[in-house]
mmCIF file as Biopython writes it, N, C-alpha, C and O atoms, coordinates in Angstrom:
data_model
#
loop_
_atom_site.group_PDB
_atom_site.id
_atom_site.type_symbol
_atom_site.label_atom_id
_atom_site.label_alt_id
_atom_site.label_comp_id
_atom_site.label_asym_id
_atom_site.label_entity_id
_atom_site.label_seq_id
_atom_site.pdbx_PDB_ins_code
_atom_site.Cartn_x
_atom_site.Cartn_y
_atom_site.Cartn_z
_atom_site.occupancy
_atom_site.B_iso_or_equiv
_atom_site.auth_seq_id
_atom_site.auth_asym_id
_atom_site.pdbx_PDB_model_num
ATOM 1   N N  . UNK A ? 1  ? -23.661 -32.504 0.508  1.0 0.0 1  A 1 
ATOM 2   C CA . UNK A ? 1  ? -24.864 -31.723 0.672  1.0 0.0 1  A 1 
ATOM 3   C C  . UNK A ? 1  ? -24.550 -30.267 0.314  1.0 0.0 1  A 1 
ATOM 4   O O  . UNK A ? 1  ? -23.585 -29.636 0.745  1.0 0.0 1  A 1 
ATOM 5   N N  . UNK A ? 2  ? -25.424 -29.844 -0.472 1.0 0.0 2  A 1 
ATOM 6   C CA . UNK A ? 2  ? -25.173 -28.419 -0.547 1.0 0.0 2  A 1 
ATOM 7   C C  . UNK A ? 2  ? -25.836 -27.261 0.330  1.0 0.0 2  A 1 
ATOM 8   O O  . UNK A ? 2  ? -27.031 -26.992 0.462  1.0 0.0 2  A 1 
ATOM 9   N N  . UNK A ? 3  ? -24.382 -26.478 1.056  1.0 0.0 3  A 1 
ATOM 10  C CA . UNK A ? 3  ? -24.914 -25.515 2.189  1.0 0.0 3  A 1 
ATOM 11  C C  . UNK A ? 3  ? -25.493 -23.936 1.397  1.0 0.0 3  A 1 
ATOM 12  O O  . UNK A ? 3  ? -26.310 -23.177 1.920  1.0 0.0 3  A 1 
ATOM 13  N N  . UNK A ? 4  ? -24.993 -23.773 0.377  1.0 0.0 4  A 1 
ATOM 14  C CA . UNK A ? 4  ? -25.223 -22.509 -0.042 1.0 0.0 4  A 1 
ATOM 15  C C  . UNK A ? 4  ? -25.712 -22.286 -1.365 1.0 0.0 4  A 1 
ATOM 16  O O  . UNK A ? 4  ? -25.036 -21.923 -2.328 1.0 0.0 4  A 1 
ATOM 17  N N  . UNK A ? 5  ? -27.288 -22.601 -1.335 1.0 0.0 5  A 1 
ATOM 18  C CA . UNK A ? 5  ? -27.585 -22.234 -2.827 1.0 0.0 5  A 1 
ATOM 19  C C  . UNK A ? 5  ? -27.548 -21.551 -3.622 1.0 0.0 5  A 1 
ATOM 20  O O  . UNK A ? 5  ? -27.775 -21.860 -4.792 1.0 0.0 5  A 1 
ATOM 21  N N  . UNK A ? 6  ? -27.212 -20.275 -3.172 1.0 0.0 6  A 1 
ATOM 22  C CA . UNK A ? 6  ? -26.511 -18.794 -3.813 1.0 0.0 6  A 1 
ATOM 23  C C  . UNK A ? 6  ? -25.256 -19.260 -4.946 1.0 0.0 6  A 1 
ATOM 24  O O  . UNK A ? 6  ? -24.969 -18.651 -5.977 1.0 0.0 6  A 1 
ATOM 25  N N  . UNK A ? 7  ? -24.755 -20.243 -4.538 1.0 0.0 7  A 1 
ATOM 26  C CA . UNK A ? 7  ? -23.011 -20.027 -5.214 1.0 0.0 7  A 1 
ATOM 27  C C  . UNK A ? 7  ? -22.846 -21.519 -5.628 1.0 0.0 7  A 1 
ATOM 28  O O  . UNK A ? 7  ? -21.888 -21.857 -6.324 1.0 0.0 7  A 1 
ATOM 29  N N  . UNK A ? 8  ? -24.001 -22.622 -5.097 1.0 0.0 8  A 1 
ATOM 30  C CA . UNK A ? 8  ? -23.622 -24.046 -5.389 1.0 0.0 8  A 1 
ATOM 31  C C  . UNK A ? 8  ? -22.606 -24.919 -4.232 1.0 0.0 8  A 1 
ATOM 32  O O  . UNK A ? 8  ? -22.380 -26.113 -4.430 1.0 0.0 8  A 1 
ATOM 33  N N  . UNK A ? 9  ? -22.044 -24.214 -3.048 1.0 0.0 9  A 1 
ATOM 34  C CA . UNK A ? 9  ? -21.088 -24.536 -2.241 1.0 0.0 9  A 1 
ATOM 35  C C  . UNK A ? 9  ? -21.826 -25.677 -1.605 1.0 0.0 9  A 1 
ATOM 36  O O  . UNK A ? 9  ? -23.012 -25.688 -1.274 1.0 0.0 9  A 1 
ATOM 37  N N  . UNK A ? 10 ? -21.016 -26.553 -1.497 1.0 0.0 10 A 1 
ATOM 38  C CA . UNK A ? 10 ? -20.800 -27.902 -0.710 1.0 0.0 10 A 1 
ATOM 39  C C  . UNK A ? 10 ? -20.483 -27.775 0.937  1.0 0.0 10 A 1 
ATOM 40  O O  . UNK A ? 10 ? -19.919 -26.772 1.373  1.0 0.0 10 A 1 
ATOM 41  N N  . UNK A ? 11 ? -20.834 -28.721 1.686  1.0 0.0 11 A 1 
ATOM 42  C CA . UNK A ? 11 ? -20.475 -29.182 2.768  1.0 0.0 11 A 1 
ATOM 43  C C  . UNK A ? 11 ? -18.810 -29.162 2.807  1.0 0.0 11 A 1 
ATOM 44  O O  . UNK A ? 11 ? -18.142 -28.773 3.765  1.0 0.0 11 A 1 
ATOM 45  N N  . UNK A ? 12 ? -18.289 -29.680 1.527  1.0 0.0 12 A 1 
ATOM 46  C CA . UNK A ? 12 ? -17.362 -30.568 1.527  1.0 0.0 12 A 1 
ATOM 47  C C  . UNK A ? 12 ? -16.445 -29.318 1.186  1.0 0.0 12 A 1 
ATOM 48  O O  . UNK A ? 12 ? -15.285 -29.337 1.598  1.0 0.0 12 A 1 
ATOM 49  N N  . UNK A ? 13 ? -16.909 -28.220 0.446  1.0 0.0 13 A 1 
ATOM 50  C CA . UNK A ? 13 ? -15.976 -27.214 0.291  1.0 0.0 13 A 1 
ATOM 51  C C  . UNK A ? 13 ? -15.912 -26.549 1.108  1.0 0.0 13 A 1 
ATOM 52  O O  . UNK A ? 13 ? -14.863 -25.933 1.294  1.0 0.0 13 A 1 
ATOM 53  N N  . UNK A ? 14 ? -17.200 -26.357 2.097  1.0 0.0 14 A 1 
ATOM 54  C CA . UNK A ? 14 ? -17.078 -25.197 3.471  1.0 0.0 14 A 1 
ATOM 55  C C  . UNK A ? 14 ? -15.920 -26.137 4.268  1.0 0.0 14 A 1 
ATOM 56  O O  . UNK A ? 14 ? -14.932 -25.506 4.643  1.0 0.0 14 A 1 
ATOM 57  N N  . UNK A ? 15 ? -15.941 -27.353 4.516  1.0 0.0 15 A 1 
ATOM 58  C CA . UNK A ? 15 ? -14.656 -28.428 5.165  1.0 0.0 15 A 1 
ATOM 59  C C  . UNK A ? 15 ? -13.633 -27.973 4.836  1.0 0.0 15 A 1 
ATOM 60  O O  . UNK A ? 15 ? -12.779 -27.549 5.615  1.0 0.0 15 A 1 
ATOM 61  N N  . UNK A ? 16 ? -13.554 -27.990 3.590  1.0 0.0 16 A 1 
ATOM 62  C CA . UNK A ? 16 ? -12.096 -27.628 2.543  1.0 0.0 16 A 1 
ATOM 63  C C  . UNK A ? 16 ? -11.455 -26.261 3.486  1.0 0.0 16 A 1 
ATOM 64  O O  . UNK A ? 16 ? -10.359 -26.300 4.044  1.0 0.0 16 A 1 
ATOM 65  N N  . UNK A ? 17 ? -12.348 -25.134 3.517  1.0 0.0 17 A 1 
ATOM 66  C CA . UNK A ? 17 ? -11.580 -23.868 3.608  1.0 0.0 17 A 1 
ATOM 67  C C  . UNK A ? 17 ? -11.274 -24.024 4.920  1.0 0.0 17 A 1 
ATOM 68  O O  . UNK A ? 17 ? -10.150 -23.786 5.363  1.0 0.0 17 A 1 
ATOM 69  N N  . UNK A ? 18 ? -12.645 -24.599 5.910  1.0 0.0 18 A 1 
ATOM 70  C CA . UNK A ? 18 ? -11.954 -24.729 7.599  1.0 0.0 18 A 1 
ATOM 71  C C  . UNK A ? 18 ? -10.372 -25.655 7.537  1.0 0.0 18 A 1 
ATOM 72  O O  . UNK A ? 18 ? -9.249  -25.668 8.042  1.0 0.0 18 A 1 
ATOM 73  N N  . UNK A ? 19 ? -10.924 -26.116 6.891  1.0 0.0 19 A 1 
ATOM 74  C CA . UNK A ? 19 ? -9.400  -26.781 7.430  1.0 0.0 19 A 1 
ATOM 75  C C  . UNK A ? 19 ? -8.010  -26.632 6.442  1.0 0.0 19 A 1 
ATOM 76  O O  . UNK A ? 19 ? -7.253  -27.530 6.073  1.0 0.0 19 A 1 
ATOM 77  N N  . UNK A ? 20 ? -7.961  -25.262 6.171  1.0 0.0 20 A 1 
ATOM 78  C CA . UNK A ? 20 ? -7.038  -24.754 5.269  1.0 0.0 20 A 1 
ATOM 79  C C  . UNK A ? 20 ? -7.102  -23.398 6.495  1.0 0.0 20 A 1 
ATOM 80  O O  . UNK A ? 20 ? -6.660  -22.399 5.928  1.0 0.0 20 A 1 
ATOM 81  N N  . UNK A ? 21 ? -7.359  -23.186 7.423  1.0 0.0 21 A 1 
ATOM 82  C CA . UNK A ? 21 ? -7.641  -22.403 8.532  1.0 0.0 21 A 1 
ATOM 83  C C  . UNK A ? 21 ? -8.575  -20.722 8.713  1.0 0.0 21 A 1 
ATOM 84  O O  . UNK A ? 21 ? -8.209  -19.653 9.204  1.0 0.0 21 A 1 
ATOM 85  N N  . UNK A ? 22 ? -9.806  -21.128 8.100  1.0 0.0 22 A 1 
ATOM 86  C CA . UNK A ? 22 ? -10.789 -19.905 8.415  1.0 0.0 22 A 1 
ATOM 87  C C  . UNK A ? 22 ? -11.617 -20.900 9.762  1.0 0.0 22 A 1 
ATOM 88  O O  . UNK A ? 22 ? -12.007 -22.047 9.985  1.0 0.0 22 A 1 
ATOM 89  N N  . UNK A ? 23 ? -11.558 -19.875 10.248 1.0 0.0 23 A 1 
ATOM 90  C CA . UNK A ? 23 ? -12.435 -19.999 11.854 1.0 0.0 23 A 1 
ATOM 91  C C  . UNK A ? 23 ? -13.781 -19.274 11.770 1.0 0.0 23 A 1 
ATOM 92  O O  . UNK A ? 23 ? -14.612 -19.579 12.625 1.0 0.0 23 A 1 
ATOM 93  N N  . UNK A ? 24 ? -14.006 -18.637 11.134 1.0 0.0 24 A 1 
ATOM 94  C CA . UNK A ? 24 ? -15.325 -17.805 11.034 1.0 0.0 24 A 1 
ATOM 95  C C  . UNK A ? 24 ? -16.155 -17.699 9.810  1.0 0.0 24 A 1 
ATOM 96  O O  . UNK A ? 24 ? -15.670 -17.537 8.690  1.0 0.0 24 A 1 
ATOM 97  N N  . UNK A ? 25 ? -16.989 -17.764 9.975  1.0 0.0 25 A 1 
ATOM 98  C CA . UNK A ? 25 ? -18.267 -17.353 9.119  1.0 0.0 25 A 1 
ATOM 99  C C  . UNK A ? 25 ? -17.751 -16.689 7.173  1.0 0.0 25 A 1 
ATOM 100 O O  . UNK A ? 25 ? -17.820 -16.911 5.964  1.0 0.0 25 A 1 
ATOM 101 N N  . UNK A ? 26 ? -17.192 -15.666 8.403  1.0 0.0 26 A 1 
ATOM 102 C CA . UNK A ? 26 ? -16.769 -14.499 7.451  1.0 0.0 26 A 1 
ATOM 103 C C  . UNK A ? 26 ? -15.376 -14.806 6.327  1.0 0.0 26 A 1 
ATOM 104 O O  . UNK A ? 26 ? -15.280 -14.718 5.103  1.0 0.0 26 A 1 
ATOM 105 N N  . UNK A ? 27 ? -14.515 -15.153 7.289  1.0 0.0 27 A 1 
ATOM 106 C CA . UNK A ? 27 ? -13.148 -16.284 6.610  1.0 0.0 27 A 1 
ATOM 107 C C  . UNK A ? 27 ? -13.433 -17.389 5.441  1.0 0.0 27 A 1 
ATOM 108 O O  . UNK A ? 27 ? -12.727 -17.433 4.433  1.0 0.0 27 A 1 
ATOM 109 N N  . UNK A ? 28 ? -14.680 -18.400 5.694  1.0 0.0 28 A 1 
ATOM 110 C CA . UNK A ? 28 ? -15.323 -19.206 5.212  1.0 0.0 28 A 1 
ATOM 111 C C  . UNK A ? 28 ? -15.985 -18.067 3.640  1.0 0.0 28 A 1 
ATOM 112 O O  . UNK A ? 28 ? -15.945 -18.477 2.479  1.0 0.0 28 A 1 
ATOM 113 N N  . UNK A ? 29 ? -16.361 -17.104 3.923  1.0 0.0 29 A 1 
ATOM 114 C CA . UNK A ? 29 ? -17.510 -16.735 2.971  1.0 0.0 29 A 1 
ATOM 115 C C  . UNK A ? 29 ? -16.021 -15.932 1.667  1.0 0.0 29 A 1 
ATOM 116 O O  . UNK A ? 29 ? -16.291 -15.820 0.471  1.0 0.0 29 A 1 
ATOM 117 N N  . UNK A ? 30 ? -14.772 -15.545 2.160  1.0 0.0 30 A 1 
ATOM 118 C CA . UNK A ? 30 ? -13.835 -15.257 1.566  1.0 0.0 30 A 1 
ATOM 119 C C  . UNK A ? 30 ? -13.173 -16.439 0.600  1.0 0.0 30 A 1 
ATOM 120 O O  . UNK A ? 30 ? -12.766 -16.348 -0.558 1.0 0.0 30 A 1 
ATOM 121 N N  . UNK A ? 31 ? -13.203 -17.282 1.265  1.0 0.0 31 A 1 
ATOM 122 C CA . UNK A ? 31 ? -12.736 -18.509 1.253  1.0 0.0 31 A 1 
ATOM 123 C C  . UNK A ? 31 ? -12.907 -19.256 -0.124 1.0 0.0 31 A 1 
ATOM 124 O O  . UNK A ? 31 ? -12.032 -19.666 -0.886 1.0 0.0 31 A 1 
ATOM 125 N N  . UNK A ? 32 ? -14.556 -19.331 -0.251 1.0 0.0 32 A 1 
ATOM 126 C CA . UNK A ? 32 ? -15.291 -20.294 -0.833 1.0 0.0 32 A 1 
ATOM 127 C C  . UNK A ? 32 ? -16.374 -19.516 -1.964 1.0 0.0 32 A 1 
ATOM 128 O O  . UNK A ? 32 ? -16.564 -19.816 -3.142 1.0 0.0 32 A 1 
ATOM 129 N N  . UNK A ? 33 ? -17.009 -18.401 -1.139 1.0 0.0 33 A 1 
ATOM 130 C CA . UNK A ? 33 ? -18.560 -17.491 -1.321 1.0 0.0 33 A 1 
ATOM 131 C C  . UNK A ? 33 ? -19.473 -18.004 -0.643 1.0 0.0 33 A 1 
ATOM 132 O O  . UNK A ? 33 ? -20.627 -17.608 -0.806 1.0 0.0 33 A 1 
ATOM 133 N N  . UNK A ? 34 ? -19.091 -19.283 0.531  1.0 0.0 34 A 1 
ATOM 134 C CA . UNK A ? 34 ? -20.481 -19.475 1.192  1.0 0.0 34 A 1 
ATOM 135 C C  . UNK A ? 34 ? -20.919 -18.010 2.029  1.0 0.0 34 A 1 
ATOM 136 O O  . UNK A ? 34 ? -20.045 -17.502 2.731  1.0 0.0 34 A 1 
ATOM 137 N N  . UNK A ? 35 ? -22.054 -17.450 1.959  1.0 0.0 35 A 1 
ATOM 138 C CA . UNK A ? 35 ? -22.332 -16.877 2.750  1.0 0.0 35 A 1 
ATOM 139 C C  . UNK A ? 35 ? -22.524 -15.276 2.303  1.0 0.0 35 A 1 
ATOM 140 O O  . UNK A ? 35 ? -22.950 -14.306 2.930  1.0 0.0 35 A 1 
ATOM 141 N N  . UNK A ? 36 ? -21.914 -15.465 0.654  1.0 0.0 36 A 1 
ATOM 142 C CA . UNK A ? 36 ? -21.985 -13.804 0.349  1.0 0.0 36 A 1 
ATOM 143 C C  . UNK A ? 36 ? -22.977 -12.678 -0.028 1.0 0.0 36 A 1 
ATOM 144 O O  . UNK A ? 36 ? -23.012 -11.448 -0.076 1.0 0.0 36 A 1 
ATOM 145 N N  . UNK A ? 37 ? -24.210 -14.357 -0.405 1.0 0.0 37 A 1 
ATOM 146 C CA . UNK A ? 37 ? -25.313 -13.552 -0.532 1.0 0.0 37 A 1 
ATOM 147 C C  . UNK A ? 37 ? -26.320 -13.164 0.242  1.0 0.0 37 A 1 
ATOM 148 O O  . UNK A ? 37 ? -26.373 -12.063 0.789  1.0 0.0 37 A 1 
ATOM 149 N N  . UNK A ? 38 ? -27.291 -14.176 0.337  1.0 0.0 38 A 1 
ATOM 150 C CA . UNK A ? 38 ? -28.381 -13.855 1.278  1.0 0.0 38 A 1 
ATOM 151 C C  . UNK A ? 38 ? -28.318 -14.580 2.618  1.0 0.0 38 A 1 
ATOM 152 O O  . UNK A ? 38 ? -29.252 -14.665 3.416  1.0 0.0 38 A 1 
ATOM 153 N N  . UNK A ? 39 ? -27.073 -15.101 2.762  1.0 0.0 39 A 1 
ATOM 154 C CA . UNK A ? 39 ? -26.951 -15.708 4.394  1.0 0.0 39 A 1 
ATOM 155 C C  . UNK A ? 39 ? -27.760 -16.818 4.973  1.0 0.0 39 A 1 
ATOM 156 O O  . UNK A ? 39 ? -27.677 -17.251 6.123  1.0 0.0 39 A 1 
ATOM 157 N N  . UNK A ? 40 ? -28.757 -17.323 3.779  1.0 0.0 40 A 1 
ATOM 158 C CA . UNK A ? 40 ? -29.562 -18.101 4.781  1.0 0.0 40 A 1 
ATOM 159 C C  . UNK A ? 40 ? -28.548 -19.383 5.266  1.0 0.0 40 A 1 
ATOM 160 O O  . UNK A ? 40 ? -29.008 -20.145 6.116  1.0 0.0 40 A 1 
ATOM 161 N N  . UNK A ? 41 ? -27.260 -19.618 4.773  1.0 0.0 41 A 1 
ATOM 162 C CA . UNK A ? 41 ? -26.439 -20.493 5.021  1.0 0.0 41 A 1 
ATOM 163 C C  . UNK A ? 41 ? -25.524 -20.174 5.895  1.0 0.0 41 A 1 
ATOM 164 O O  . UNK A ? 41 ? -24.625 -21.005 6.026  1.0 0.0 41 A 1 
ATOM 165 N N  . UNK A ? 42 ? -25.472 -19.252 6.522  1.0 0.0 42 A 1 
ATOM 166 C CA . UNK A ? 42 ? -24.816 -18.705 7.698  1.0 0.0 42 A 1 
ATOM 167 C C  . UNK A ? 42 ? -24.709 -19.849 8.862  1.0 0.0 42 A 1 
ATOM 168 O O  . UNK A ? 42 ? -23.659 -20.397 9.199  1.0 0.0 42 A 1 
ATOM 169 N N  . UNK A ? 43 ? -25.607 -20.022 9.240  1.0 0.0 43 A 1 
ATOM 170 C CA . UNK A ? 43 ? -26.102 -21.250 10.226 1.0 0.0 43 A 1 
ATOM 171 C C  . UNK A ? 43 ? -25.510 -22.566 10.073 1.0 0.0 43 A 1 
ATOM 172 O O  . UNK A ? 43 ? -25.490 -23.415 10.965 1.0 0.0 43 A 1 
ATOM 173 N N  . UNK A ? 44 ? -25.194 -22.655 9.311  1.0 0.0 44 A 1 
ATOM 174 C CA . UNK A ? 44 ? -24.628 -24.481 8.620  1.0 0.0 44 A 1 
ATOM 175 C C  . UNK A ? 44 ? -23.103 -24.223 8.596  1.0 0.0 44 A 1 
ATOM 176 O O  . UNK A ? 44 ? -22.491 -25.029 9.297  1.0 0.0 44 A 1 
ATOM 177 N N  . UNK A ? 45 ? -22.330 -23.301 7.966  1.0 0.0 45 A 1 
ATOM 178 C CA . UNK A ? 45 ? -21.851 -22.730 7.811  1.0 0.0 45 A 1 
ATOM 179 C C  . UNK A ? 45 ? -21.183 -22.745 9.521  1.0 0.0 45 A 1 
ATOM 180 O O  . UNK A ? 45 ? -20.431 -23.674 9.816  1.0 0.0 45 A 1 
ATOM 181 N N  . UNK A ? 46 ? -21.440 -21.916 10.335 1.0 0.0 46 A 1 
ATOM 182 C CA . UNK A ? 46 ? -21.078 -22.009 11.636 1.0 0.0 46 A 1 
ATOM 183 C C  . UNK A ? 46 ? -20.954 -23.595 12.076 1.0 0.0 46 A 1 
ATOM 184 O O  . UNK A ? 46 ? -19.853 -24.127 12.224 1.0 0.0 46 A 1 
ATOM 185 N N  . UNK A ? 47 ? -22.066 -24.216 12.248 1.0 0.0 47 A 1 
ATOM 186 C CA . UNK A ? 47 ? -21.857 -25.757 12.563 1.0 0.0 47 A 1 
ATOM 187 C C  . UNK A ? 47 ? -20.722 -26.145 11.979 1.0 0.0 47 A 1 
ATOM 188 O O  . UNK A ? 47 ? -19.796 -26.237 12.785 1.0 0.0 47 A 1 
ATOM 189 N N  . UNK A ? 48 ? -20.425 -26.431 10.772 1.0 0.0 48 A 1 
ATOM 190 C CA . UNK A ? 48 ? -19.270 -26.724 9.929  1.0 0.0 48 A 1 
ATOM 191 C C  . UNK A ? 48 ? -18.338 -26.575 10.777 1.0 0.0 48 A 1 
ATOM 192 O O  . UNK A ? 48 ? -17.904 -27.531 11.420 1.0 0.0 48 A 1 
ATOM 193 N N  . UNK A ? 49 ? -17.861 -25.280 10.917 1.0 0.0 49 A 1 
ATOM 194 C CA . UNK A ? 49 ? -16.857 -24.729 11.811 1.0 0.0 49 A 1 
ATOM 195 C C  . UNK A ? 49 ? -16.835 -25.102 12.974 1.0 0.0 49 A 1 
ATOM 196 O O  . UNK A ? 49 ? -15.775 -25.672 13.235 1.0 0.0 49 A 1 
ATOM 197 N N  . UNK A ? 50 ? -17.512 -25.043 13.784 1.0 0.0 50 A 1 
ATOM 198 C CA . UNK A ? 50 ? -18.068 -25.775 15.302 1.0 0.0 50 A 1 
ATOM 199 C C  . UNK A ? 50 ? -17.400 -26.720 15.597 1.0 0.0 50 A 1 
ATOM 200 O O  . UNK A ? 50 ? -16.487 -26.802 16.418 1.0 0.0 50 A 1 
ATOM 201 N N  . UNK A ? 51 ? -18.201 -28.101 14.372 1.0 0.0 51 A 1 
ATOM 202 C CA . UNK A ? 51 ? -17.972 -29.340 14.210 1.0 0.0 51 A 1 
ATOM 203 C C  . UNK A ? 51 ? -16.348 -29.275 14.146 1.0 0.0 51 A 1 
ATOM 204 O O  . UNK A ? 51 ? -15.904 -30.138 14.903 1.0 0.0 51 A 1 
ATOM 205 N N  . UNK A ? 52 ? -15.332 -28.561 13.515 1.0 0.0 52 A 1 
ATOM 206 C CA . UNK A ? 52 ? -14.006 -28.884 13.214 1.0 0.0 52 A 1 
ATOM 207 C C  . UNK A ? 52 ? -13.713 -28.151 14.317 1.0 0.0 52 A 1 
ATOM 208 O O  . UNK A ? 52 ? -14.398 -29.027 14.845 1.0 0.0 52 A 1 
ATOM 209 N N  . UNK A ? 53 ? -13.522 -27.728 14.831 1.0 0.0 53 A 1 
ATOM 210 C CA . UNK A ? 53 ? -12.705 -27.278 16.531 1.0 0.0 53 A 1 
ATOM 211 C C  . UNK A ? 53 ? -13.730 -27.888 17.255 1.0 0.0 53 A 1 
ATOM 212 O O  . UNK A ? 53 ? -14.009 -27.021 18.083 1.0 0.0 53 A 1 
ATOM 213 N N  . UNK A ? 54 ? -14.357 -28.701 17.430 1.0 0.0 54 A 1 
ATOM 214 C CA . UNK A ? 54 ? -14.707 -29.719 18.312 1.0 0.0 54 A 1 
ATOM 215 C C  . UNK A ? 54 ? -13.930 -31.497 18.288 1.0 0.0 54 A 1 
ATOM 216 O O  . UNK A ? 54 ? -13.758 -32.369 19.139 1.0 0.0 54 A 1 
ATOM 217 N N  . UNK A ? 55 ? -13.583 -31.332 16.561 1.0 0.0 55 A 1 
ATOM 218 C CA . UNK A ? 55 ? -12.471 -32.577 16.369 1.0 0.0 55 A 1 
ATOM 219 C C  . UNK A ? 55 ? -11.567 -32.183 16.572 1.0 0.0 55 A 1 
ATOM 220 O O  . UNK A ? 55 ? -11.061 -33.055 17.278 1.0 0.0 55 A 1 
ATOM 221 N N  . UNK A ? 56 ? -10.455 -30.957 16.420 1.0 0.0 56 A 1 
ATOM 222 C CA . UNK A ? 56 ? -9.243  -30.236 16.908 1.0 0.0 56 A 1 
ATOM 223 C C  . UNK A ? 56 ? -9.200  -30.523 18.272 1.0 0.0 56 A 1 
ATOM 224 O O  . UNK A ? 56 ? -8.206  -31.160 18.621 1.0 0.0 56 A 1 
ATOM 225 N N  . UNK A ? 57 ? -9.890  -30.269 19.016 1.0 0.0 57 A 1 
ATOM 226 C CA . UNK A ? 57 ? -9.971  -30.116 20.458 1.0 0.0 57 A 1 
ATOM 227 C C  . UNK A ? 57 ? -9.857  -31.598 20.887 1.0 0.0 57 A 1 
ATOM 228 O O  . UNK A ? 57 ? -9.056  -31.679 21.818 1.0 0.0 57 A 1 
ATOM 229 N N  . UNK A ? 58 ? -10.426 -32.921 20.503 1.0 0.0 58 A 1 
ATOM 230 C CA . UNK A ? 58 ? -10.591 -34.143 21.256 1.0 0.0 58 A 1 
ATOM 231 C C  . UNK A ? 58 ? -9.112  -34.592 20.282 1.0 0.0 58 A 1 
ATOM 232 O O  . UNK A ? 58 ? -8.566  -35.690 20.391 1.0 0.0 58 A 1 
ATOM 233 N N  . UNK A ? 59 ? -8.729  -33.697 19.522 1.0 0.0 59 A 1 
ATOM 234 C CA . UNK A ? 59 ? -7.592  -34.605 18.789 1.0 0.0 59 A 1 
ATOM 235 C C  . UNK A ? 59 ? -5.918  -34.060 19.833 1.0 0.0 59 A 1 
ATOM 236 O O  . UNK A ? 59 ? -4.754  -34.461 19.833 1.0 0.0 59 A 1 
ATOM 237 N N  . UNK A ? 60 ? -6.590  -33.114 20.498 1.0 0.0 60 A 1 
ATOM 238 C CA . UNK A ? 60 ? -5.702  -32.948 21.241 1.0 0.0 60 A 1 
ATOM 239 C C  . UNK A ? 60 ? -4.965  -31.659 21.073 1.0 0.0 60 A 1 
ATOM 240 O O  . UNK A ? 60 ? -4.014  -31.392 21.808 1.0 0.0 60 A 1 
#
């Protein structure tokens, strides 16, 4: 699914950078460009992140 229509970014690439270790929004938008333009992907973007330190956490 694509989170960031600004740049073409994927679900699968905002995944990519979390788990190459950006924790934030901002880390993510360095990362990839989700997020550099108009932000409306900010929001998804966070979930993304959310979602992976919520599997970190039950993984122990």
């Amino acid at each position: 699914m694509y989170v960031c229509l600004c740049h073409g970014i994927t679900s699968h690439t905002v995944a990519d950078a979390v788990s190459c270790g950006a924790t934030t929004s901002r880390e993510v938008a360095t990362a990839c460009g989700a997020g550099l333009d108009c932000g409306r992907c900010k929001r998804t973007v966070r979930a993304i992140i959310a979602e992976a330190a919520a599997q970190r956490a039950c993984a122990g």
